[in-house]
C-alpha positions as CSV (number, residue, x, y, z in Angstrom):
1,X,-2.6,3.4,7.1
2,X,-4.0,2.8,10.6
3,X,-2.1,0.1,12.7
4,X,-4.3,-2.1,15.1
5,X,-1.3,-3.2,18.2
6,X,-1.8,-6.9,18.2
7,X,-0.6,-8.1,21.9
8,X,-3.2,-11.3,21.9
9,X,-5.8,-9.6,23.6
10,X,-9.0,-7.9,22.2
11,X,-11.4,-7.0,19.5
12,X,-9.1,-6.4,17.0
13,X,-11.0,-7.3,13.7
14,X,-13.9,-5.6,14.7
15,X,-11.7,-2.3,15.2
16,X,-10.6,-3.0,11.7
17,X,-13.7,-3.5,9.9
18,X,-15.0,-0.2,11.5
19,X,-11.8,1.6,10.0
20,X,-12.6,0.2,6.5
21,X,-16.4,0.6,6.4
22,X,-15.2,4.4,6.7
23,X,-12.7,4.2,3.7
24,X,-9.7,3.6,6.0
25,X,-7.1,1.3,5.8
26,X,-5.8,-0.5,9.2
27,X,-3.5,-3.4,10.0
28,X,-2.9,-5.7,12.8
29,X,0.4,-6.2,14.0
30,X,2.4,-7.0,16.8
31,X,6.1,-6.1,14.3
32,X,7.2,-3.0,15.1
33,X,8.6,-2.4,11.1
34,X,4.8,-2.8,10.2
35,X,3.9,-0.2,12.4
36,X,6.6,2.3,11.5
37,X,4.8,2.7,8.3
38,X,1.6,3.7,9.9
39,X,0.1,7.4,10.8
40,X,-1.8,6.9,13.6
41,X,-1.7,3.4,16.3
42,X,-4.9,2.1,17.7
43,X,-4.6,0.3,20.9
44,X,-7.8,-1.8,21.6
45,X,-8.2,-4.4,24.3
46,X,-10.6,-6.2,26.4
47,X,-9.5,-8.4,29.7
48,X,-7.1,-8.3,32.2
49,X,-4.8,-5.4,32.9
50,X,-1.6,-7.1,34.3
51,X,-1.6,-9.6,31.5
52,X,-2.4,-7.3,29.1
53,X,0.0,-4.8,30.0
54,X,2.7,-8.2,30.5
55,X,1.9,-8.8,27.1
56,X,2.9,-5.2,25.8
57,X,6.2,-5.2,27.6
58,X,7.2,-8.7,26.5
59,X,7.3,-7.5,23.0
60,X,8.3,-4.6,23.4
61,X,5.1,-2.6,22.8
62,X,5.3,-0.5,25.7
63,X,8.4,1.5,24.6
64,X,7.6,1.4,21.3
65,X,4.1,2.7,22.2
66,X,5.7,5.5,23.9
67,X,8.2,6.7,21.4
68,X,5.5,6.7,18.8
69,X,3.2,9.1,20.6
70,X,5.7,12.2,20.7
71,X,4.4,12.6,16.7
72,X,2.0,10.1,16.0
73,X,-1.8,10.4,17.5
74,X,-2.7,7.3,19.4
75,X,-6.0,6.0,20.7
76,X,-6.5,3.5,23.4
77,X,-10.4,1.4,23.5
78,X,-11.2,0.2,26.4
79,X,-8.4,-1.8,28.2
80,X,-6.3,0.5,25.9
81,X,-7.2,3.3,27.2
82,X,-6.9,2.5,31.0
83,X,-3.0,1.4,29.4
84,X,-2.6,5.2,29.3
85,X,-3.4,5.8,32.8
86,X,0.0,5.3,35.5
87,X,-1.4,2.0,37.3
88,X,-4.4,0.1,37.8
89,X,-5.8,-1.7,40.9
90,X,-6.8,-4.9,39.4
91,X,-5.2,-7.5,40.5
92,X,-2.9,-5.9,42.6
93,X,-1.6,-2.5,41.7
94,X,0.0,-2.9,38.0
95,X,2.0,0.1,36.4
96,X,0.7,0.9,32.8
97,X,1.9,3.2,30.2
98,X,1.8,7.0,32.6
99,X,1.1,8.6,29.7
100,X,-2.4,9.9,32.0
101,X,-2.0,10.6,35.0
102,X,-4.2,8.5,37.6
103,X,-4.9,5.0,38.1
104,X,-7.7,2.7,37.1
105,X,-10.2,1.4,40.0
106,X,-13.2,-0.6,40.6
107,X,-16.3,0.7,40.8
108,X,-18.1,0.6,44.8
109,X,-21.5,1.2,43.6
110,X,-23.9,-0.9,41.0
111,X,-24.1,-3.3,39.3
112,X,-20.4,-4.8,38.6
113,X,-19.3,-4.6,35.6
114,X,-20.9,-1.7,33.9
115,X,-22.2,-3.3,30.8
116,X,-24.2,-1.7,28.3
117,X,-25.4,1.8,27.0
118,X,-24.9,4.9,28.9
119,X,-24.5,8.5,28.1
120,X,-21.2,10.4,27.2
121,X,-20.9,14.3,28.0
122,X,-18.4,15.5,26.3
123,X,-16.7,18.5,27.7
124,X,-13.6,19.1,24.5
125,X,-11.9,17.8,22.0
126,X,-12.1,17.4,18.6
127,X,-12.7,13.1,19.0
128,X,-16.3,14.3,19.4
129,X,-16.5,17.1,16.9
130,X,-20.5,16.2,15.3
131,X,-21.4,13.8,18.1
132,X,-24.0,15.7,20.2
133,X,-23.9,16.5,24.1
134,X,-25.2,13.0,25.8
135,X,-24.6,10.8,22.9
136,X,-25.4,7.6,23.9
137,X,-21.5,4.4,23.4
138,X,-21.5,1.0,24.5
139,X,-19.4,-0.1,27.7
140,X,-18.6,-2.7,29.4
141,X,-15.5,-2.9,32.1
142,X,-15.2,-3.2,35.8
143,X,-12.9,-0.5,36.5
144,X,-12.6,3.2,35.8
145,X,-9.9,6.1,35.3
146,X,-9.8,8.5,38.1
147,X,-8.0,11.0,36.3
148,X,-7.9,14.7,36.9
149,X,-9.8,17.4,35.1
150,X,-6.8,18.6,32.6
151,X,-6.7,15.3,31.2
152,X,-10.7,14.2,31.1
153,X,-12.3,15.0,27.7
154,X,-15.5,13.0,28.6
155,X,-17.4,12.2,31.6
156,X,-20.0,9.5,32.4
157,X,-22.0,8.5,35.3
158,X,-22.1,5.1,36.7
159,X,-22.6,5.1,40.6
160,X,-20.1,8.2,40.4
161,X,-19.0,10.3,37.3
162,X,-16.2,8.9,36.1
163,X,-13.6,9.6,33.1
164,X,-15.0,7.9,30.0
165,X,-12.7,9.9,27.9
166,X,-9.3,11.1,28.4
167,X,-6.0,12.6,26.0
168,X,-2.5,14.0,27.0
169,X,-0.9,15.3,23.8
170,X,-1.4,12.8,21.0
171,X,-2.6,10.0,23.2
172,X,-6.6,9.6,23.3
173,X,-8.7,7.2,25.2
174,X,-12.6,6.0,25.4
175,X,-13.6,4.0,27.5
176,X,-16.5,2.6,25.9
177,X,-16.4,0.6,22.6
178,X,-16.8,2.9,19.2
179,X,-16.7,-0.1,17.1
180,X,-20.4,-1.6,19.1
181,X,-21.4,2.0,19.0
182,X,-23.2,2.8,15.9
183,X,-23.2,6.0,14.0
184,X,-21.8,7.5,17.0
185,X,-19.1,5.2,17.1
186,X,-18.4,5.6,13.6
187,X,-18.4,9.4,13.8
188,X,-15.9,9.2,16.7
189,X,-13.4,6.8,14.6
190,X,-13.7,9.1,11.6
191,X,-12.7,11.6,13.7
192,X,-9.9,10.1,14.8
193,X,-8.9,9.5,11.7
194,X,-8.7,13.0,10.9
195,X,-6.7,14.1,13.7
């Protein structure tokens, strides 16, 4: 059993229809004593950082979230993954999870936000194992992880190259949406499922 963290914000069905179009099963919960029964956490989101991150710490999910990821794999979408990061700039600078180090920033160049189909390169990690090299996932978001090199498992460029992957021990993060991604997005969630 996958468990979808519900902290009212994101795509949460969509994430769950993916997981059970590939023979998986997922649920979406915000209680704790559902998610203690489940083998790997998905942590989706789409909005604002300080609220979402707000949201997490009001109940509770923030510690939980860490405690779980010493043995269970974890794997932050979008606003999820820049959750993993140590702050963000948004709004004024908000702290997130620090499981990654860096912080998430807006992009200076092009058009704001980036929004559509771009290429991922893939440098490691078995979350791409059968995607090829430049597969093209489905973004949109305003700011970026500017992460270091030990902890970047995918780059992408957008008016600089920029982080569209990262993982520190069991936590992994995209930054682009696998569940608007097609086969490629599908590949990467079965994946994850096997980790």
């Amino acid at each position: 059993m996958i468990g979808i963290i519900d902290y009212g914000m994101g795509n949460l069905r969509s994430v769950q229809k993916a997981i059970e179009y590939l023979g998986g099963s997922a649920v979406i919960s915000s209680e704790q004593a559902v998610l203690n029964g489940c083998t790997r956490l998905i942590l989706p989101g789409v909005g604002s950082f300080r609220m979402g991150m707000q949201n997490l710490s009001r109940l509770g999910m923030d510690e939980y979230v860490r405690a779980r990821v010493c043995d269970t794999p974890l794997f932050g979408i979008c606003l999820g993954m820049q959750f993993l990061l140590e702050e963000s700039e948004e709004e004024g600078v908000s702290p997130g999870l620090a499981m990654v180090p860096g912080r998430c920033v807006r992009f200076a160049a092009g058009k704001v936000p980036h929004m559509g189909w771009n290429d991922v390169h893939a440098l490691r990690s078995p979350l791409f194992a059968g995607i090829p090299e430049g597969t093209q996932f489905y973004f949109v978001h305003s700011y970026y992880a500017d992460t270091d090199a030990a902890h970047t498992i995918a780059q992408t460029e957008y008016g600089c190259r920029f982080a569209s992957a990262v993982q520190a021990g069991n936590a992994y993060g995209v930054q682009f949406h696998p569940e608007k991604s097609g086969d490629a997005g599908l590949q990467l969630l079965r994946n994850f499922m096997r980790l």
